[in-house]
Short mmCIF file of the C-alpha atoms (twelve columns), coordinates in Angstrom:
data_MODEL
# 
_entry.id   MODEL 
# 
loop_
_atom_site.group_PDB 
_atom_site.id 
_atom_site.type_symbol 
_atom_site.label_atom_id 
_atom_site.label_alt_id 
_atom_site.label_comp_id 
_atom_site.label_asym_id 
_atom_site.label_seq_id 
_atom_site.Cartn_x 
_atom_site.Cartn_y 
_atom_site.Cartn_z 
_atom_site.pdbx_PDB_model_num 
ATOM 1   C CA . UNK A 1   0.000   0.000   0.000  1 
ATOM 2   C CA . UNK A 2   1.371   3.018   -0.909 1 
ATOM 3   C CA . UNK A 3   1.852   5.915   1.917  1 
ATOM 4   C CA . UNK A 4   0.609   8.768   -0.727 1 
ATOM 5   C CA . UNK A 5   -3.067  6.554   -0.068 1 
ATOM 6   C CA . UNK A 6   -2.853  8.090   3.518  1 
ATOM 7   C CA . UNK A 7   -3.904  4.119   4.711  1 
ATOM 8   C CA . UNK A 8   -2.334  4.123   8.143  1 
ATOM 9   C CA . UNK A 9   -4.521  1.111   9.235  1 
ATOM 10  C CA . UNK A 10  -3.261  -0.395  6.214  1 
ATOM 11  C CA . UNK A 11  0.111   0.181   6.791  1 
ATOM 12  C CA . UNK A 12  0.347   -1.089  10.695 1 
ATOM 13  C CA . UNK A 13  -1.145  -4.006  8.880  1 
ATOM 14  C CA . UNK A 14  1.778   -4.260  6.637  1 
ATOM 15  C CA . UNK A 15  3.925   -3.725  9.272  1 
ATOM 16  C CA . UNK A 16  3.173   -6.528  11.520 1 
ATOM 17  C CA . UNK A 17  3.620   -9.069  8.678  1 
ATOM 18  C CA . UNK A 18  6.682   -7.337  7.368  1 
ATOM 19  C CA . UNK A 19  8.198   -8.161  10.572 1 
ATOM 20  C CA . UNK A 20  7.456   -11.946 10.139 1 
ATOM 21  C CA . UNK A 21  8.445   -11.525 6.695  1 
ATOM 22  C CA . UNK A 22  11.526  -9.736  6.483  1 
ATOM 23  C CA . UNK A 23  11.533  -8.601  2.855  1 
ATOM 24  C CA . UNK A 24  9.461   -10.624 1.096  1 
ATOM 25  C CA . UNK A 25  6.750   -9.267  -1.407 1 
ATOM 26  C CA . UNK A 26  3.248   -10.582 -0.835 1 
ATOM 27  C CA . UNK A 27  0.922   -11.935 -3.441 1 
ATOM 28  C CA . UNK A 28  -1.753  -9.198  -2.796 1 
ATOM 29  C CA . UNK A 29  -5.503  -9.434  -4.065 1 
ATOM 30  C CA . UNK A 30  -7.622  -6.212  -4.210 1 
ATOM 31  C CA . UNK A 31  -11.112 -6.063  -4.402 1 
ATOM 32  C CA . UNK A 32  -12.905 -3.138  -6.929 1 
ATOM 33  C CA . UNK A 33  -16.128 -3.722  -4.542 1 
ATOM 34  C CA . UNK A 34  -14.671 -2.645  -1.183 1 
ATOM 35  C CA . UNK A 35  -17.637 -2.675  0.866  1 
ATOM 36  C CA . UNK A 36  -20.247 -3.483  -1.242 1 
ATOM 37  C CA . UNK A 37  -22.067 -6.424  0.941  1 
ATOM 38  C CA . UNK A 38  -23.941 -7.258  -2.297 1 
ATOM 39  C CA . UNK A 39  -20.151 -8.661  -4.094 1 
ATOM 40  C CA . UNK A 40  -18.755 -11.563 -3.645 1 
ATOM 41  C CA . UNK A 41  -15.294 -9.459  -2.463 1 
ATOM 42  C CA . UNK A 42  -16.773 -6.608  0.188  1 
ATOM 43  C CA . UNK A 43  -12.889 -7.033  1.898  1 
ATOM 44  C CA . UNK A 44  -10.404 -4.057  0.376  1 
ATOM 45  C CA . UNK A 45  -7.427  -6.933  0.579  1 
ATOM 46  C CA . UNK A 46  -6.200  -10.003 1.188  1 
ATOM 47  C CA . UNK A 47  -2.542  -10.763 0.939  1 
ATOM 48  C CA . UNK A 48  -0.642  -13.974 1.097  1 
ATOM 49  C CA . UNK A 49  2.273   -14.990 2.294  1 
ATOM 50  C CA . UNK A 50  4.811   -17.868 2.199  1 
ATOM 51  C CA . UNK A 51  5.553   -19.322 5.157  1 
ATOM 52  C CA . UNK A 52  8.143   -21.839 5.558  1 
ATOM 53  C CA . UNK A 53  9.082   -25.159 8.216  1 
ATOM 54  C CA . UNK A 54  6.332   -26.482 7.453  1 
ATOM 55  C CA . UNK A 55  5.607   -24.884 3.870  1 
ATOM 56  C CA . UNK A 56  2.292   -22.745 3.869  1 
ATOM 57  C CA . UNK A 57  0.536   -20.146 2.295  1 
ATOM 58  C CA . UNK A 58  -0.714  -16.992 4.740  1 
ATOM 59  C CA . UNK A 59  -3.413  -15.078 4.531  1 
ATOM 60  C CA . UNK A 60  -4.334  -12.100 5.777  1 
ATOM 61  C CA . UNK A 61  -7.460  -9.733  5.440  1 
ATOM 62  C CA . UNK A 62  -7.673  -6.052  5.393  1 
ATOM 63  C CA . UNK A 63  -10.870 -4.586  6.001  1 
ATOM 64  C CA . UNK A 64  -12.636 -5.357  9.197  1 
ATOM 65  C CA . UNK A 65  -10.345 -2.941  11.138 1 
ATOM 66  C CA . UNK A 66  -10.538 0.753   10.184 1 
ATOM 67  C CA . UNK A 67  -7.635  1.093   7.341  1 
ATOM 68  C CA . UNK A 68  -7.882  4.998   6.146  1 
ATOM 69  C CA . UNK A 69  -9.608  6.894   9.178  1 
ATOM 70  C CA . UNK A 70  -11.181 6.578   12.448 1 
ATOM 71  C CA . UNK A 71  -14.764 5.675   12.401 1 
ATOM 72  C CA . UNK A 72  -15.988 3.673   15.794 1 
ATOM 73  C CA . UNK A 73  -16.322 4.905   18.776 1 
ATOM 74  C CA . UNK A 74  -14.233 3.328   20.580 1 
ATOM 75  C CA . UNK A 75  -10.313 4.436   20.947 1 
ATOM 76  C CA . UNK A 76  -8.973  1.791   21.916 1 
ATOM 77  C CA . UNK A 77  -10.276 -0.852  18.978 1 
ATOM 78  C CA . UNK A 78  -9.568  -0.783  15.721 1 
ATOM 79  C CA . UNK A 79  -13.138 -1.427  13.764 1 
ATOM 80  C CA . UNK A 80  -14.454 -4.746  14.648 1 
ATOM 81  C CA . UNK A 81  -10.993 -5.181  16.729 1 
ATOM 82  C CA . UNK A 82  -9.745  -8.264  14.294 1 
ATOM 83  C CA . UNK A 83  -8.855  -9.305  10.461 1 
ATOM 84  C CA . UNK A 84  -9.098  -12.522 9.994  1 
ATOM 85  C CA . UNK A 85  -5.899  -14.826 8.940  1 
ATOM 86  C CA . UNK A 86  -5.579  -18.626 7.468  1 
ATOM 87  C CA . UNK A 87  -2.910  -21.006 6.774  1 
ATOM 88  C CA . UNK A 88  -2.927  -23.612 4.112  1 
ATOM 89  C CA . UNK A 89  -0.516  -26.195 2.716  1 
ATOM 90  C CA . UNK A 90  1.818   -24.978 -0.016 1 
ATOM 91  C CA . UNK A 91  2.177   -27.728 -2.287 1 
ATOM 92  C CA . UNK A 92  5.594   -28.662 -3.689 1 
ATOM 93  C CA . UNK A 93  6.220   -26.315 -6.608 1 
ATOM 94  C CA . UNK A 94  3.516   -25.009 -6.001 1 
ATOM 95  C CA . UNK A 95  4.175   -20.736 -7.203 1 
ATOM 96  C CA . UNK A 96  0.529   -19.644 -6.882 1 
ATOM 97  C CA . UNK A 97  -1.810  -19.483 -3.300 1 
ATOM 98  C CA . UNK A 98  -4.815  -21.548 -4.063 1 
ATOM 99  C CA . UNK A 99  -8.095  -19.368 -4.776 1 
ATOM 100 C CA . UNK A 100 -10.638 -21.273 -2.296 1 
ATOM 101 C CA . UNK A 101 -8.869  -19.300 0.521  1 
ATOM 102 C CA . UNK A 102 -9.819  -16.078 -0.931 1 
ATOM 103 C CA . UNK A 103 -13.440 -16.873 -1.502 1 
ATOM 104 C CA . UNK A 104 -13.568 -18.639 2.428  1 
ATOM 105 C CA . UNK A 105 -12.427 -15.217 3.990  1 
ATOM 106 C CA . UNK A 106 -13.913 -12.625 1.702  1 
ATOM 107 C CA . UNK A 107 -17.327 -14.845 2.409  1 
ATOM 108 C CA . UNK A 108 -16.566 -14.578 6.193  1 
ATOM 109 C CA . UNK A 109 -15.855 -10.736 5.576  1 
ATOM 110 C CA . UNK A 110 -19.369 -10.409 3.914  1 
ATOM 111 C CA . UNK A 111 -21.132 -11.577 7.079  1 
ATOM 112 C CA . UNK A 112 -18.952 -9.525  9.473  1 
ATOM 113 C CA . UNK A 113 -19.560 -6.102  7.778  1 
ATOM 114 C CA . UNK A 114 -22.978 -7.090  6.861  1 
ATOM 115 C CA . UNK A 115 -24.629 -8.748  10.112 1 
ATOM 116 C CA . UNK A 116 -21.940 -6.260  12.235 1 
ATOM 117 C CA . UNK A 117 -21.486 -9.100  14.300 1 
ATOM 118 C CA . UNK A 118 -17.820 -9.901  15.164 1 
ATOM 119 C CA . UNK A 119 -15.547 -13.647 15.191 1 
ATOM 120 C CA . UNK A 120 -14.085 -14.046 19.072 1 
ATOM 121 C CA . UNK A 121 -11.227 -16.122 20.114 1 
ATOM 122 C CA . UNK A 122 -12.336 -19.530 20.648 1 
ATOM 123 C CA . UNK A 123 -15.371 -19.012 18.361 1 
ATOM 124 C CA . UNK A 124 -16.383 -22.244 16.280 1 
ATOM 125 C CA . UNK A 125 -19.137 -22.311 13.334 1 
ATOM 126 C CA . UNK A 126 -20.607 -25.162 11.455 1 
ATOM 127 C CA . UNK A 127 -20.419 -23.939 7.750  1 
ATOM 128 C CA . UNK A 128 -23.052 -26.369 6.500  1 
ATOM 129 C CA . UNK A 129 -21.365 -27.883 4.043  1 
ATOM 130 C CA . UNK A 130 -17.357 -28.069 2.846  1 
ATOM 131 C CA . UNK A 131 -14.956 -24.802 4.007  1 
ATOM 132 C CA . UNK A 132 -14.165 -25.052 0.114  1 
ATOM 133 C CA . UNK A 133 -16.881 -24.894 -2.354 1 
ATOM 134 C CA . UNK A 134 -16.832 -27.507 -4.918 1 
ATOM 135 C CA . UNK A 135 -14.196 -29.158 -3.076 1 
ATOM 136 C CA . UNK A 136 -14.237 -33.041 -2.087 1 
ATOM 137 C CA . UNK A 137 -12.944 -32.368 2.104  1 
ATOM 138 C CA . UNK A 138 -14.497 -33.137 5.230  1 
ATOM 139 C CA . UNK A 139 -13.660 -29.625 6.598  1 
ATOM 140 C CA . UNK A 140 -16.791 -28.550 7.423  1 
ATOM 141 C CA . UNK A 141 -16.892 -26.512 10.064 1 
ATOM 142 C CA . UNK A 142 -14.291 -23.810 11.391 1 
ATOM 143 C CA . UNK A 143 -12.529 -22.786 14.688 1 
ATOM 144 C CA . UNK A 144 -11.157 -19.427 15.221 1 
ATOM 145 C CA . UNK A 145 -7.823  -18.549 17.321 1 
ATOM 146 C CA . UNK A 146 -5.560  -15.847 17.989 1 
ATOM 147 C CA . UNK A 147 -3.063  -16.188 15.078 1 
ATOM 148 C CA . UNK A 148 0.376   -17.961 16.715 1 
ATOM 149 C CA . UNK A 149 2.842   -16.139 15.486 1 
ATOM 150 C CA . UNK A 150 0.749   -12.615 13.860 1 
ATOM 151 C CA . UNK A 151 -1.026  -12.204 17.393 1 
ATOM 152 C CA . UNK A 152 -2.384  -8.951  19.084 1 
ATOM 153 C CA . UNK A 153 -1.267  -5.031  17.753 1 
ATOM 154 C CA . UNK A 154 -1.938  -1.980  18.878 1 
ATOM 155 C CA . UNK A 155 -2.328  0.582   15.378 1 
ATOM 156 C CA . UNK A 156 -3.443  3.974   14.242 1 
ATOM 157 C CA . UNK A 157 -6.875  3.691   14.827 1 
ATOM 158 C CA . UNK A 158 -6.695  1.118   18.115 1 
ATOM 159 C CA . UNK A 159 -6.079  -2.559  18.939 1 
ATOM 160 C CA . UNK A 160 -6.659  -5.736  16.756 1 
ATOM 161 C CA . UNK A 161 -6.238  -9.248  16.848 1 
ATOM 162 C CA . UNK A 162 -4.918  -11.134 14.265 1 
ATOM 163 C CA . UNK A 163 -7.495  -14.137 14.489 1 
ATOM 164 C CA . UNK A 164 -6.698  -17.382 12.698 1 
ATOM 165 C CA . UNK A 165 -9.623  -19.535 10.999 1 
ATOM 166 C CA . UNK A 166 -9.031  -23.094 11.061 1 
ATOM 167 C CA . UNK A 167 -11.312 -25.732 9.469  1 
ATOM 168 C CA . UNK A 168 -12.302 -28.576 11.034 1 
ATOM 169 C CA . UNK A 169 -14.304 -31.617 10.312 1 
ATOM 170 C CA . UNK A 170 -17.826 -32.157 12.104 1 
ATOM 171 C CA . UNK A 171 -16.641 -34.457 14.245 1 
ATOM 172 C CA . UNK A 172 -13.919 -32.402 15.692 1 
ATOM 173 C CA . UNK A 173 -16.764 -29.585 16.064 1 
ATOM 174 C CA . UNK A 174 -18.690 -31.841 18.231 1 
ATOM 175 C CA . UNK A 175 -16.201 -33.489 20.434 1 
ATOM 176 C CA . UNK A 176 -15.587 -29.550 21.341 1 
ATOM 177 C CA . UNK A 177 -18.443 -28.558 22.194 1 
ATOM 178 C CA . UNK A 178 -18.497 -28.661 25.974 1 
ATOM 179 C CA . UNK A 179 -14.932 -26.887 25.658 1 
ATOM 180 C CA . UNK A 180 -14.478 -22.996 26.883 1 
ATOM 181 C CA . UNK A 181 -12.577 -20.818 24.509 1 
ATOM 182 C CA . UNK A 182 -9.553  -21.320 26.383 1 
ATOM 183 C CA . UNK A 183 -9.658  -24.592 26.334 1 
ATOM 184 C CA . UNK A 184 -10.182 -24.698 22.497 1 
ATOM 185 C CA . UNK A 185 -7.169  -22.698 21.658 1 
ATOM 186 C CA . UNK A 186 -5.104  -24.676 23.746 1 
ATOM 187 C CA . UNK A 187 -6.200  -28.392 22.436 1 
ATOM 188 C CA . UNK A 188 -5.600  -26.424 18.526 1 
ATOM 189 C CA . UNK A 189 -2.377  -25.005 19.623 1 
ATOM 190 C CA . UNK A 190 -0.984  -28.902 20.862 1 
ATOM 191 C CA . UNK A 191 -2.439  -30.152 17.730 1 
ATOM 192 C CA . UNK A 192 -0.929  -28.251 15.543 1 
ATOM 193 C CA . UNK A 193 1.008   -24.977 16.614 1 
ATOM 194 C CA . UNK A 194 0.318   -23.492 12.700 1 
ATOM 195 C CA . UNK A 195 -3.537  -24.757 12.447 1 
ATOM 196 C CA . UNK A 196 -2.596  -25.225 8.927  1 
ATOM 197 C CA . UNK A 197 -6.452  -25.782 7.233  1 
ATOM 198 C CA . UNK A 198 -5.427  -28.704 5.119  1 
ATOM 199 C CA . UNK A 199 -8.658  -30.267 2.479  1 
ATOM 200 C CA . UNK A 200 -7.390  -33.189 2.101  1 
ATOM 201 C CA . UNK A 201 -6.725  -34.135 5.982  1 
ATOM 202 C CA . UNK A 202 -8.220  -36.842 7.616  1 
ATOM 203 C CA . UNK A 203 -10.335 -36.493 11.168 1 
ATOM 204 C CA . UNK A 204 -8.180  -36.257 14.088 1 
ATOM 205 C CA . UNK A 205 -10.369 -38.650 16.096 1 
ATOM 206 C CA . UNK A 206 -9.054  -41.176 13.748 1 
ATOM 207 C CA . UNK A 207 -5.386  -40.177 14.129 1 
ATOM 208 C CA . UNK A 208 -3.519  -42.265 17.084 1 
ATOM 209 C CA . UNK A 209 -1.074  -39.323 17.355 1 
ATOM 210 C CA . UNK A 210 -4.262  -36.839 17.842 1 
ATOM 211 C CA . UNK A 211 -7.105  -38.091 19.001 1 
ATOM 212 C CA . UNK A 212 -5.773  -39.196 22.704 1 
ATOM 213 C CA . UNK A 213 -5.067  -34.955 22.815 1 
ATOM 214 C CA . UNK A 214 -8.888  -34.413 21.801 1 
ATOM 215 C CA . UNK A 215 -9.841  -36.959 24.301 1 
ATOM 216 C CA . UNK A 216 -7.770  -35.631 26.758 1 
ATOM 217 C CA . UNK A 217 -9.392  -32.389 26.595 1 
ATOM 218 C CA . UNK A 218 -12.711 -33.220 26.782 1 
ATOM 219 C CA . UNK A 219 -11.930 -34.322 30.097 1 
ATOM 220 C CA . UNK A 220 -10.338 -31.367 31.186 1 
ATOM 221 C CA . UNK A 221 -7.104  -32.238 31.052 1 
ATOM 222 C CA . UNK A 222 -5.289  -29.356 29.464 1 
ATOM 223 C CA . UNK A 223 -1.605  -30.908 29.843 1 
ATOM 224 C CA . UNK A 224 0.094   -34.514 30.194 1 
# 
């Protein structure tokens, strides 16, 4: 984003993944229907990033915090207080971030801005069919956690959260559901640190490495 747009938001944005990473150029994706709830792409931006160990794309909204001027009341938030982020695999070779990604959080963007009802840590949502459209998965549901490494910053305009979507499968929804927030970002977090949101992944209740740490949770156990 360039400064002459007088984006501060924007730019803290930029910052914070800037400084996770150092010099890299993101694929970025602009929307020409900012705003417009009735588009399929109401979110100004998404960019994507490549992260590495394991290999994965990043993605990052712009939009749901204020980006060009103060509007809320509320000094110490930024907009709705969060942009929403998402991990993926990054396939061998692989030089281009997959589209589905794009359409997920520019669909979740649509119902922020439009029902003006905000995602919260620990929030989980059954999407009512597959997290990618026209997709064989059995991600169909998602779980929503303070990105691991992006986290919490304090901008122009306020604070905001970096919150990571992760999908799930229905299962995995269910054996949560007696969980607090806290305990659902911990059980994701020993899972898998990244919460890489991976179609072609099995169930973790039918993973021997996983599925004692769901288990264990559900009985209230945060940690061996």
């Amino acid at each position: 984003m360039s400064e002459t747009m007088k984006a501060p938001g924007w730019a803290a944005i930029d910052a914070a993944c800037q400084r996770l990473y150092a010099r890299q150029v993101p694929h970025q994706y602009t929307s020409k229907t900012a705003y417009e709830l009735e588009s399929s792409s109401p979110l100004p931006a998404i960019t994507v990033w490549e992260g590495q160990r394991p290999a994965h794309w990043h993605y990052v909204t712009y939009g749901l915090t204020e980006l060009f001027e103060k509007t809320s009341h509320d000094p110490n938030v930024s907009g709705f207080g969060f942009e929403l982020t998402m991990r993926v695999p990054r396939g061998e070779g692989e030089e281009q971030p997959p589209a589905w990604p794009l359409r997920t959080l520019q669909s979740l963007g649509r119902y922020v801005l439009g029902s003006r009802k905000g995602f919260d840590t620990g929030h989980r949502a059954d999407l009512g069919g597959p997290i990618a459209t026209g997709t064989p998965t059995e991600l169909t549901a998602l779980v929503c956690v303070p990105d691991p490494l992006l986290g919490k910053i304090t901008g122009p305009y306020g604070s905001l959260l970096f919150l990571q979507v992760i999908g799930v499968t229905a299962d995995e929804l269910a054996a949560m559901e007696r969980l607090d927030h806290e305990g659902v970002v911990h059980m994701m977090g020993e899972i898998d640190f990244h919460g890489l949101t991976d179609l072609s992944r099995g169930s973790w209740l039918k993973n021997p490495q996983k599925a004692p740490v769901v288990r264990r949770y559900q009985l209230g156990i945060l940690r061996d």
